[in-house]
MDAnalysis code that builds the backbone (N, CA, C; Angstrom):
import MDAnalysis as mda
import numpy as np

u = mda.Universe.empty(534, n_residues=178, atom_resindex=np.repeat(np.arange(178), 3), trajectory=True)
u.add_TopologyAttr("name", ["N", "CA", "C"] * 178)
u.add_TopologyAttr("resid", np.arange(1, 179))
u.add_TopologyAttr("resname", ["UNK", "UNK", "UNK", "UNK", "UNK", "UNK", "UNK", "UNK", "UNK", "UNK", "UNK", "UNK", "UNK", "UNK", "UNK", "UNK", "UNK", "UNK", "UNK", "UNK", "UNK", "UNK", "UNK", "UNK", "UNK", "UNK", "UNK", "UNK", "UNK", "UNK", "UNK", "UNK", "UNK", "UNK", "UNK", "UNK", "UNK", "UNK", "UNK", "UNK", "UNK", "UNK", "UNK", "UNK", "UNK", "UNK", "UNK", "UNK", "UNK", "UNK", "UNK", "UNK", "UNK", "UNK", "UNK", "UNK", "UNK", "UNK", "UNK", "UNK", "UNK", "UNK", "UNK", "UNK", "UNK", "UNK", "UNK", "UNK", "UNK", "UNK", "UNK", "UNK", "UNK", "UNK", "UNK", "UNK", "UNK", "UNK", "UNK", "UNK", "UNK", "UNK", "UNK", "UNK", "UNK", "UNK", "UNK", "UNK", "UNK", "UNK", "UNK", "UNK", "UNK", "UNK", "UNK", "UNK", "UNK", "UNK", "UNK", "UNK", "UNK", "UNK", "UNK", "UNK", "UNK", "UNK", "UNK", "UNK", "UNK", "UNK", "UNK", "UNK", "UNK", "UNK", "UNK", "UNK", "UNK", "UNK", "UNK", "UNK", "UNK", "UNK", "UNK", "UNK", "UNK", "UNK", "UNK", "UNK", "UNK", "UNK", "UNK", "UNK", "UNK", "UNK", "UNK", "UNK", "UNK", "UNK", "UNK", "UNK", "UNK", "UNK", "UNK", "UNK", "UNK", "UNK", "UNK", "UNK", "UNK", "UNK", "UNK", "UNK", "UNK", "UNK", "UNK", "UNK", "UNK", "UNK", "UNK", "UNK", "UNK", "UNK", "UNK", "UNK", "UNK", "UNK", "UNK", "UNK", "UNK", "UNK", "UNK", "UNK", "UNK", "UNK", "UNK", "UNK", "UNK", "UNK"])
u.atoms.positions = np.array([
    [-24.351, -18.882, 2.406],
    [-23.270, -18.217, 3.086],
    [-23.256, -16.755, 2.638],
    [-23.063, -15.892, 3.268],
    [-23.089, -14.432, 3.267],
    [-21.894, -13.777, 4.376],
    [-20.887, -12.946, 3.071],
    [-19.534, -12.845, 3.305],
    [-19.688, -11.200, 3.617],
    [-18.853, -10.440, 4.313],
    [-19.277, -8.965, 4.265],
    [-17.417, -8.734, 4.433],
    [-16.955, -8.223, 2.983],
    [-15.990, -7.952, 2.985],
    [-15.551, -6.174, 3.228],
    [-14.365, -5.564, 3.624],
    [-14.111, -4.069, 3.438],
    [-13.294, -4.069, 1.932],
    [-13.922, -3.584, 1.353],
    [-13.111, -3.734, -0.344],
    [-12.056, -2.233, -0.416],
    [-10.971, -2.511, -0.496],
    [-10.096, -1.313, -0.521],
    [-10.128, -0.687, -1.385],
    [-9.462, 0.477, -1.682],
    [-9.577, 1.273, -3.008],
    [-8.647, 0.292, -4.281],
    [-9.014, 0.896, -5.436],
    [-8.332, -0.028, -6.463],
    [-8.333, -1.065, -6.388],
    [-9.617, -1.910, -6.023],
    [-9.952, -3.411, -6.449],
    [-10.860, -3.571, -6.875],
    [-10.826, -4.484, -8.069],
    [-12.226, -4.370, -9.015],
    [-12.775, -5.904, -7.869],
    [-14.107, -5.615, -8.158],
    [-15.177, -6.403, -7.920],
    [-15.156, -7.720, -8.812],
    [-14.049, -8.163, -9.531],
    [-14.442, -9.323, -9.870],
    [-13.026, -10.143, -9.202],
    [-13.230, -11.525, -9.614],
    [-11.876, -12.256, -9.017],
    [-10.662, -12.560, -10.266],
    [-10.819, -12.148, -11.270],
    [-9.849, -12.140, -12.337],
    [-9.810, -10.860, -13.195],
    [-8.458, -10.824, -13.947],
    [-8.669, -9.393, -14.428],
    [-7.854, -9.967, -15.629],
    [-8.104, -9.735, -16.935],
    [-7.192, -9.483, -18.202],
    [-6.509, -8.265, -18.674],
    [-6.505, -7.279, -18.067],
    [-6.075, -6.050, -18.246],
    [-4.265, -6.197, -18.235],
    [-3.888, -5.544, -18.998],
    [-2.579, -5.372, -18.609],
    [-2.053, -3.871, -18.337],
    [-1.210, -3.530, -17.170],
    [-0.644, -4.739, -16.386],
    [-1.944, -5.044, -15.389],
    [-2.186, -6.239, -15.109],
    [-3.744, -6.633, -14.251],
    [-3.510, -6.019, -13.030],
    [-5.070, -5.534, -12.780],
    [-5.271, -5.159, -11.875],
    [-5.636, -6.088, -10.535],
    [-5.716, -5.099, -9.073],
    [-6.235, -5.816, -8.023],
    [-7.605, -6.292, -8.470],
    [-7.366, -7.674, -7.139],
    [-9.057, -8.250, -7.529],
    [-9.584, -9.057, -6.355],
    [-10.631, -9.311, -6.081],
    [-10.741, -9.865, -4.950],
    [-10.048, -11.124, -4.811],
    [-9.700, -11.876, -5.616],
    [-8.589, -13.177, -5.471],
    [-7.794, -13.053, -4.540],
    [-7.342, -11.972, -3.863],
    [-6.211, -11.716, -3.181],
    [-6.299, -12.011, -1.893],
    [-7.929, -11.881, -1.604],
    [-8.327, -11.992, 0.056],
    [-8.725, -13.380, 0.898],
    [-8.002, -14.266, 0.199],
    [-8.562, -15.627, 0.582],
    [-9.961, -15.780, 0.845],
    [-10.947, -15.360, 0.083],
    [-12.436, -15.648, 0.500],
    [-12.785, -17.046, 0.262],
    [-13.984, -17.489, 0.231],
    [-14.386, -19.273, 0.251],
    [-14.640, -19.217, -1.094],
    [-13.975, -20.377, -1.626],
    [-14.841, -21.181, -2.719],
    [-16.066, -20.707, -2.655],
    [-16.739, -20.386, -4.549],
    [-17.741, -20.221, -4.828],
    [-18.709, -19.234, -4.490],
    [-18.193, -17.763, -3.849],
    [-18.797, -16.843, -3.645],
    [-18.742, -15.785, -4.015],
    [-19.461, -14.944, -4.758],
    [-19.303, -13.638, -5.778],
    [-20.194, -12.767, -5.368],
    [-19.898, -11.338, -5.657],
    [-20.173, -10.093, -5.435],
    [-21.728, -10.065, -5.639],
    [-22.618, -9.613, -4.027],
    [-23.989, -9.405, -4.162],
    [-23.989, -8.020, -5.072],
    [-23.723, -7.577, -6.104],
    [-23.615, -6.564, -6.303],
    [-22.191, -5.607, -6.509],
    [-22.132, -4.467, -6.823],
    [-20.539, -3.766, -6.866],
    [-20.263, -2.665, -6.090],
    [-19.109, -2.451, -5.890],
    [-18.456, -1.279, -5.712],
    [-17.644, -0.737, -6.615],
    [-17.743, 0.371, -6.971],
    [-16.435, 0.635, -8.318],
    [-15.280, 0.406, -7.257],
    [-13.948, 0.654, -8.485],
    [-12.905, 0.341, -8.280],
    [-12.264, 1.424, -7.841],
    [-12.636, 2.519, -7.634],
    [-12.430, 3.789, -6.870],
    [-12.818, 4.190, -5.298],
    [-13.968, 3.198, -5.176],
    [-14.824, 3.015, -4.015],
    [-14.019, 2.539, -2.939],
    [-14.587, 2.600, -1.804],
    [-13.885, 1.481, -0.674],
    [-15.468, 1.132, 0.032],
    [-14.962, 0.164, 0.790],
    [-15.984, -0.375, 1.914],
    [-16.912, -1.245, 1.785],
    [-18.062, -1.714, 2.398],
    [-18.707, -2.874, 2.611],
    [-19.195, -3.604, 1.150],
    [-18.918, -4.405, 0.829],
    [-18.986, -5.421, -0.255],
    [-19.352, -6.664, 0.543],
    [-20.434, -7.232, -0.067],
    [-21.375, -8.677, 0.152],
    [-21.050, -9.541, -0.900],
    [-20.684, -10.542, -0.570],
    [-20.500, -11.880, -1.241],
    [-21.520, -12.905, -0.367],
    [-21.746, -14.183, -1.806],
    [-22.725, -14.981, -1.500],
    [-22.602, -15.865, -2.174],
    [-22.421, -17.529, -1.982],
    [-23.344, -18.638, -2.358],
    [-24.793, -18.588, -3.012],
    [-25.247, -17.658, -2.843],
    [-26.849, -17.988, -2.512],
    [-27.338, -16.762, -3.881],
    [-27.954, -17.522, -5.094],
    [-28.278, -16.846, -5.974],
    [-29.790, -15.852, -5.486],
    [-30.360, -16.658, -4.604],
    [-31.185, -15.281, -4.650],
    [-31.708, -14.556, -3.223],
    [-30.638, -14.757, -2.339],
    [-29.828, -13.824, -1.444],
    [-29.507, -12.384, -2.350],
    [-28.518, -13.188, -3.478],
    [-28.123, -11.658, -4.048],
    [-28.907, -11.061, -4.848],
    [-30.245, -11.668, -5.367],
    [-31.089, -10.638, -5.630],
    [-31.601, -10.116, -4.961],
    [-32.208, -10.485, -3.620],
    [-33.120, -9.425, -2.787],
    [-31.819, -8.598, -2.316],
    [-30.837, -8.434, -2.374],
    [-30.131, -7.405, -1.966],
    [-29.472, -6.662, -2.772],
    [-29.665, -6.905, -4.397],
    [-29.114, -6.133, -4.929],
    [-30.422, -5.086, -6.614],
    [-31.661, -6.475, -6.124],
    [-32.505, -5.927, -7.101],
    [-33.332, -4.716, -6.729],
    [-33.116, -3.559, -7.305],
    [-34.073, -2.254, -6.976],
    [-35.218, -2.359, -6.189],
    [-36.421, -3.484, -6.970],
    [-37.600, -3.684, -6.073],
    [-37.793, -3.951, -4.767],
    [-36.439, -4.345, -4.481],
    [-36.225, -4.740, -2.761],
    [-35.728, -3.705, -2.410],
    [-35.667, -2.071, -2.745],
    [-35.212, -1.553, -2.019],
    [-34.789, -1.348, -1.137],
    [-33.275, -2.305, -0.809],
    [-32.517, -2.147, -0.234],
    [-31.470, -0.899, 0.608],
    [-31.790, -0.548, 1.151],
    [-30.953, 1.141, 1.798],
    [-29.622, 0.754, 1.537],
    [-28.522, 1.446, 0.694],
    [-27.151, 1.811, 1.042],
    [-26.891, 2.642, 1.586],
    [-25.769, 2.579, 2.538],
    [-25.547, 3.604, 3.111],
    [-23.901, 4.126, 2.557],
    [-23.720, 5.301, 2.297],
    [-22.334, 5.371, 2.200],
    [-21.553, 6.913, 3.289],
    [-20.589, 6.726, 3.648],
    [-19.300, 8.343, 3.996],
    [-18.940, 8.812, 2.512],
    [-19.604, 9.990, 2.187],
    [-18.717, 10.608, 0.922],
    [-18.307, 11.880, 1.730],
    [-17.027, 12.184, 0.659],
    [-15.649, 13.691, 1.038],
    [-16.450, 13.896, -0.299],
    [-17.057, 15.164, -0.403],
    [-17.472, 15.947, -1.335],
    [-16.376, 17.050, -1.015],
    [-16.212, 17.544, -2.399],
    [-15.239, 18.960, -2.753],
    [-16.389, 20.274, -2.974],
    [-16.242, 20.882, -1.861],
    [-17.239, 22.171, -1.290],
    [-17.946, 22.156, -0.026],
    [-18.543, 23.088, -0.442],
    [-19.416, 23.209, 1.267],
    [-21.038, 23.399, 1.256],
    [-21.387, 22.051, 1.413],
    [-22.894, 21.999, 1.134],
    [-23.475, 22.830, 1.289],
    [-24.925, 23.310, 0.972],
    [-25.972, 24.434, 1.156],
    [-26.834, 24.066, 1.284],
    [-27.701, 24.119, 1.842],
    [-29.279, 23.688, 2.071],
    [-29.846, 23.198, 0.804],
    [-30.042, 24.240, -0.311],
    [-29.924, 23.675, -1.703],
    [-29.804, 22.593, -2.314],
    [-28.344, 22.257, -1.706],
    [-27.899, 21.287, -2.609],
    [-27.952, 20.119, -2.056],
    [-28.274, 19.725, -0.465],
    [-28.768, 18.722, 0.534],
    [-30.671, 19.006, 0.026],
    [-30.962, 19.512, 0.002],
    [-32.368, 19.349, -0.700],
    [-32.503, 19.130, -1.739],
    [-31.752, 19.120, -2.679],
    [-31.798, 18.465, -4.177],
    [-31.567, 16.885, -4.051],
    [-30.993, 16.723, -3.116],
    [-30.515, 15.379, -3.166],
    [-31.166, 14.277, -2.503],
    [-32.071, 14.959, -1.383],
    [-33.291, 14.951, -0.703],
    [-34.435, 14.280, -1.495],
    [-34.690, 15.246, -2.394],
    [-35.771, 15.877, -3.404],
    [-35.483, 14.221, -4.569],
    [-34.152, 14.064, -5.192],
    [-33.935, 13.177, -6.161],
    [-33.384, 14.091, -7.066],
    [-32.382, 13.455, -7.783],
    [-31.371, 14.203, -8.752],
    [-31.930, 13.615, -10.365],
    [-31.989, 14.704, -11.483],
    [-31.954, 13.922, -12.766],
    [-30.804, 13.700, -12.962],
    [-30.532, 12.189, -13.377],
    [-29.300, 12.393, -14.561],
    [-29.238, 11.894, -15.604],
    [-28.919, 11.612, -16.008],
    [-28.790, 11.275, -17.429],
    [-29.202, 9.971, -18.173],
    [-29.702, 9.402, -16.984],
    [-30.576, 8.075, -17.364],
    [-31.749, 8.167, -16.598],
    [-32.202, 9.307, -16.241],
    [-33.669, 9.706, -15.654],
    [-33.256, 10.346, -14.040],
    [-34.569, 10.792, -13.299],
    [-34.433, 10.919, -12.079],
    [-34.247, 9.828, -11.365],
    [-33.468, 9.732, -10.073],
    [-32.902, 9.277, -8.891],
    [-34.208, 9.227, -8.085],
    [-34.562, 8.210, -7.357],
    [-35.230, 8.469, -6.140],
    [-34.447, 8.934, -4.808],
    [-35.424, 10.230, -4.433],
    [-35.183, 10.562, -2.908],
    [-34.141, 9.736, -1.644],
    [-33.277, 10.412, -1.584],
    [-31.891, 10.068, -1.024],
    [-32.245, 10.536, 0.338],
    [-31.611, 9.952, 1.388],
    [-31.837, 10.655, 2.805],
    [-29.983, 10.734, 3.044],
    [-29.800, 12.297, 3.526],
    [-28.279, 12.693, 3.581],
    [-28.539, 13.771, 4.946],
    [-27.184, 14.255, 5.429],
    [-27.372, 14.855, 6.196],
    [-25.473, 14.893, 6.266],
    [-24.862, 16.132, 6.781],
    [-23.461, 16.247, 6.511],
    [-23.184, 16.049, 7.979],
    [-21.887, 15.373, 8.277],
    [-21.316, 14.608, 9.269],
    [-19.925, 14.904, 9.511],
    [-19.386, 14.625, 10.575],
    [-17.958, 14.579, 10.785],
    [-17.033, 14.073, 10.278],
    [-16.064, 14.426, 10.034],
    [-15.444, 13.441, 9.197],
    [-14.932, 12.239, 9.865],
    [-15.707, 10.988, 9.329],
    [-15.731, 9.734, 10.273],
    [-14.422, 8.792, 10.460],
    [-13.850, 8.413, 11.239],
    [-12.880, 7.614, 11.622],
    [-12.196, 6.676, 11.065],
    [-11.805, 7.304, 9.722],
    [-11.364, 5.963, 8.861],
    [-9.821, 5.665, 8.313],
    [-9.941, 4.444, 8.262],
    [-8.216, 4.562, 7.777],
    [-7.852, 5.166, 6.695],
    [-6.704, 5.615, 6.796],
    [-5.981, 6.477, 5.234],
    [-5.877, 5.453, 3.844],
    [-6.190, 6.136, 3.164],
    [-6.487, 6.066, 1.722],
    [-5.340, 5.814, 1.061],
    [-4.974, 4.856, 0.185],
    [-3.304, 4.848, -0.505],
    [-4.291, 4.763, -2.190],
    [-3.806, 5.811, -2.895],
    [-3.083, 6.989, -2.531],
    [-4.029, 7.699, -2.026],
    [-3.706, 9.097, -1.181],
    [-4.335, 9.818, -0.447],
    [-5.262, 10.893, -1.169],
    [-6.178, 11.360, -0.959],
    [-7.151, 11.932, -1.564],
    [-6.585, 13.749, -1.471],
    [-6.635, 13.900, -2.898],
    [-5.793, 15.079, -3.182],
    [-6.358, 16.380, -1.878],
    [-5.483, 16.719, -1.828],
    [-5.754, 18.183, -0.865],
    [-5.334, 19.809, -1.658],
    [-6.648, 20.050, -1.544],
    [-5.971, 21.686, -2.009],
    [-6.650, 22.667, -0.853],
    [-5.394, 23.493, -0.232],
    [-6.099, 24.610, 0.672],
    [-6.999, 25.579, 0.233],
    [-6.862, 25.798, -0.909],
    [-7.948, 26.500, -1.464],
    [-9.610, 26.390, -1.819],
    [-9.646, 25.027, -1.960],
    [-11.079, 24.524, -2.031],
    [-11.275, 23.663, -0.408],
    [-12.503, 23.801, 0.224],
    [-12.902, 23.231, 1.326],
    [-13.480, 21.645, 0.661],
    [-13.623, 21.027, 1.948],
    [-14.582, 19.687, 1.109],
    [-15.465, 19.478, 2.530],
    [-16.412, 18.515, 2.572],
    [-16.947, 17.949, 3.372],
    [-17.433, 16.658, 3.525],
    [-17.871, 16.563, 4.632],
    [-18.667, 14.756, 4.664],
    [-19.654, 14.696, 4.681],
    [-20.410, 13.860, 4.172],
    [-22.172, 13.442, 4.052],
    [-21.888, 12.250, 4.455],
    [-22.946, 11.885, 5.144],
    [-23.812, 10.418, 5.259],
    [-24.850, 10.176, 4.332],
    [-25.129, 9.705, 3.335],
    [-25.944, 9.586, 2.120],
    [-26.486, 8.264, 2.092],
    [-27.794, 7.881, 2.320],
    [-28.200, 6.715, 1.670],
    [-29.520, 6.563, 0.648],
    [-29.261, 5.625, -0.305],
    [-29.902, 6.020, -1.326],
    [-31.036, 3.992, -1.666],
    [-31.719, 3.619, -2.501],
    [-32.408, 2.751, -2.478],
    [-32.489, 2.320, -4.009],
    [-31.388, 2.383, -4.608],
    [-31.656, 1.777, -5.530],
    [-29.910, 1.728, -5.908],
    [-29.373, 1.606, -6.917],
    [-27.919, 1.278, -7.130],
    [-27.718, 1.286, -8.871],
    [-27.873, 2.597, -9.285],
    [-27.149, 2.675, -10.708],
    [-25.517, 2.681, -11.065],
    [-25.468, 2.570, -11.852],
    [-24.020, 2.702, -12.278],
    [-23.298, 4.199, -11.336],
    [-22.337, 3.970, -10.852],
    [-21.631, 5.042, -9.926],
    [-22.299, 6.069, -9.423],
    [-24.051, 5.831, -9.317],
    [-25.217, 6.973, -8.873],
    [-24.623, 7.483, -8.113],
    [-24.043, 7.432, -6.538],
    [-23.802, 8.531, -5.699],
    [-22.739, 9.581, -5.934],
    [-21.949, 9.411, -7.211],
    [-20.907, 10.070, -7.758],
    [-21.490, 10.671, -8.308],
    [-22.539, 10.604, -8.966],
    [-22.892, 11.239, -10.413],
    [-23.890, 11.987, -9.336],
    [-25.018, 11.769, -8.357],
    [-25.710, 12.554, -7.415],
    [-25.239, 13.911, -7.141],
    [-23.876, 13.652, -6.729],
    [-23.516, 14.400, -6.113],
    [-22.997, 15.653, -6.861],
    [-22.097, 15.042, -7.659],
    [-21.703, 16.131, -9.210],
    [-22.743, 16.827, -9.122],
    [-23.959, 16.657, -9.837],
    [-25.302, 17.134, -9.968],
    [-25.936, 18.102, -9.365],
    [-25.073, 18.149, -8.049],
    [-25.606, 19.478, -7.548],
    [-24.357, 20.091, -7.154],
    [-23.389, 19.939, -7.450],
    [-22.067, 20.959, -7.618],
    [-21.345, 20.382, -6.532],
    [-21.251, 19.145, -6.301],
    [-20.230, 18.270, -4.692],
    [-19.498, 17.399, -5.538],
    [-18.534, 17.396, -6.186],
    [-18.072, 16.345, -6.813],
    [-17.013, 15.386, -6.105],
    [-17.466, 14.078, -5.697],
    [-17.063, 13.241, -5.011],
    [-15.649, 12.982, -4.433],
    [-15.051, 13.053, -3.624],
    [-13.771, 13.022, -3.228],
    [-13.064, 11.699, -3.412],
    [-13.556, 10.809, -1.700],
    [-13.957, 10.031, -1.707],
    [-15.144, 9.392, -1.131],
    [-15.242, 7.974, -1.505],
    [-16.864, 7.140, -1.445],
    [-16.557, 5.790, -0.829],
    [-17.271, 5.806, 0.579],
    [-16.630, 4.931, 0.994],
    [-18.401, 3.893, 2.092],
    [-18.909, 2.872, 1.214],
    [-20.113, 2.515, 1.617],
    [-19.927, 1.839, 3.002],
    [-20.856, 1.874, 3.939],
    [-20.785, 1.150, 5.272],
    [-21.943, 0.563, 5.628],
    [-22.977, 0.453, 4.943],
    [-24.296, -0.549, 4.485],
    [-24.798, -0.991, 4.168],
    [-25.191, -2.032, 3.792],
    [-26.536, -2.096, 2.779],
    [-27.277, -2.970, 3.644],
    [-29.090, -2.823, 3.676],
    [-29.567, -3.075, 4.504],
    [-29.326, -3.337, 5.743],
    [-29.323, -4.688, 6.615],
    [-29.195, -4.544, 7.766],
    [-27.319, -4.753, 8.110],
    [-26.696, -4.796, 6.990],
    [-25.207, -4.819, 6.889],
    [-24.396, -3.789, 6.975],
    [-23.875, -4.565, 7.812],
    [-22.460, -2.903, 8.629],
    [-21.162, -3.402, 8.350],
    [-20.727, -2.304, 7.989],
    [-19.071, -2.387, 7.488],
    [-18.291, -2.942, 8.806],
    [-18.705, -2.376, 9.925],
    [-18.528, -2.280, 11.293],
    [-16.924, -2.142, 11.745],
    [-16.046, -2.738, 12.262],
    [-14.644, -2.553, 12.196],
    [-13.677, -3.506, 11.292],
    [-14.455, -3.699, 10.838],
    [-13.672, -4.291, 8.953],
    [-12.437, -3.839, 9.074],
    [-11.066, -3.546, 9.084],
    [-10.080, -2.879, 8.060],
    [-10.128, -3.719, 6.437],
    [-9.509, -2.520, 5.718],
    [-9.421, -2.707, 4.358],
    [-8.629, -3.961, 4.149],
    [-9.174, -4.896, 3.041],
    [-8.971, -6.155, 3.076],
    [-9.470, -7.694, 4.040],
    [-10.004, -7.119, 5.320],
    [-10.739, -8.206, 6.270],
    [-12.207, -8.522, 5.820],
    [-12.456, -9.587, 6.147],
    [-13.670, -10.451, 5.873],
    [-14.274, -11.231, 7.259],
    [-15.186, -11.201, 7.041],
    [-15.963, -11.864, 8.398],
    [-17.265, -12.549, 7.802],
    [-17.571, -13.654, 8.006],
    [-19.174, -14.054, 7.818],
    [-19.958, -13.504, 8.067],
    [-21.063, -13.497, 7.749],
    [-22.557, -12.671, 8.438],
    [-23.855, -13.651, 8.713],
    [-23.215, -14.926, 8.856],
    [-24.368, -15.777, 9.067],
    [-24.353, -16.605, 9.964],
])
């Protein structure tokens, strides 16, 4: 079974939390018995999250060697430059080595529902949108990508991975994919 949830902002990727006071968690969304995260989204993130039965479903979709394409909408804070869309192009170092070659290209700002809470606004700094997809999945890589060349992430909101589309999900809906 293969679940393709829209994960809202401020929900961790697991189904229990010990934190106090606990946080959101996917428990909340009535999903099926016995199915866990092909992989993560931080808890800052929004959008397409895969759940699965199937232990190695979620490796070919979440292990590097299967280079799997994510796709994500990031609100970067600035105004891209050729530069800095070719660095990202090119592959970013960071701090646990270079990134492989990202395919991006800056976009409209795409049709999505509002954010609780809302993503700070200052008239003074511009921001923009990228379409970014990248083939491998480090710890918060497209955040840290982006920093890296002076875009520091607004918000991050994924709508792919491989042949998986967020498609008209709202935040919190679930649909099968099989």
């Amino acid at each position: 079974m293969l679940i393709a949830l829209n994960k809202p902002y401020g929900v961790l990727c697991q189904f229990t939390d010990r934190s106090v006071p606990p946080r959101r968690t996917l428990a909340e969304f009535g999903l099926p018995a016995d199915v866990y995260p092909a992989g993560r989204l931080d808890h800052d993130s929004e959008g397409l999250l895969l759940l699965t039965d199937d232990g190695g479903l979620a490796h070919r979709l979440t292990d590097p060697r299967h280079k799997q394409p994510k796709t994500y909408w990031v609100q970067v804070e600035g105004d891209p430059d050729d530069a800095q869309l070719a660095a990202l192009r090119d592959g970013v170092v960071l701090n646990d080595g270079p990134t492989r070659p990202a395919q991006v290209q800056r976009i409209d700002a795409p049709p999505l529902w509002p954010r609780d809470p809302p993503v700070r606004y200052r008239k003074s700094v511009p921001d923009a949108w990228l379409q970014l997809t990248i083939r491998e999945g480090r710890n918060r890589q497209v955040r840290r990508m982006t920093a890296a060349v002076g875009l520091p992430t607004l918000r991050l909101v994924r709508v792919a991975i491989g042949g998986h589309r967020l498609g008209e999900l709202a935040p919190g809906q679930w649909r099968r994919c099989d």
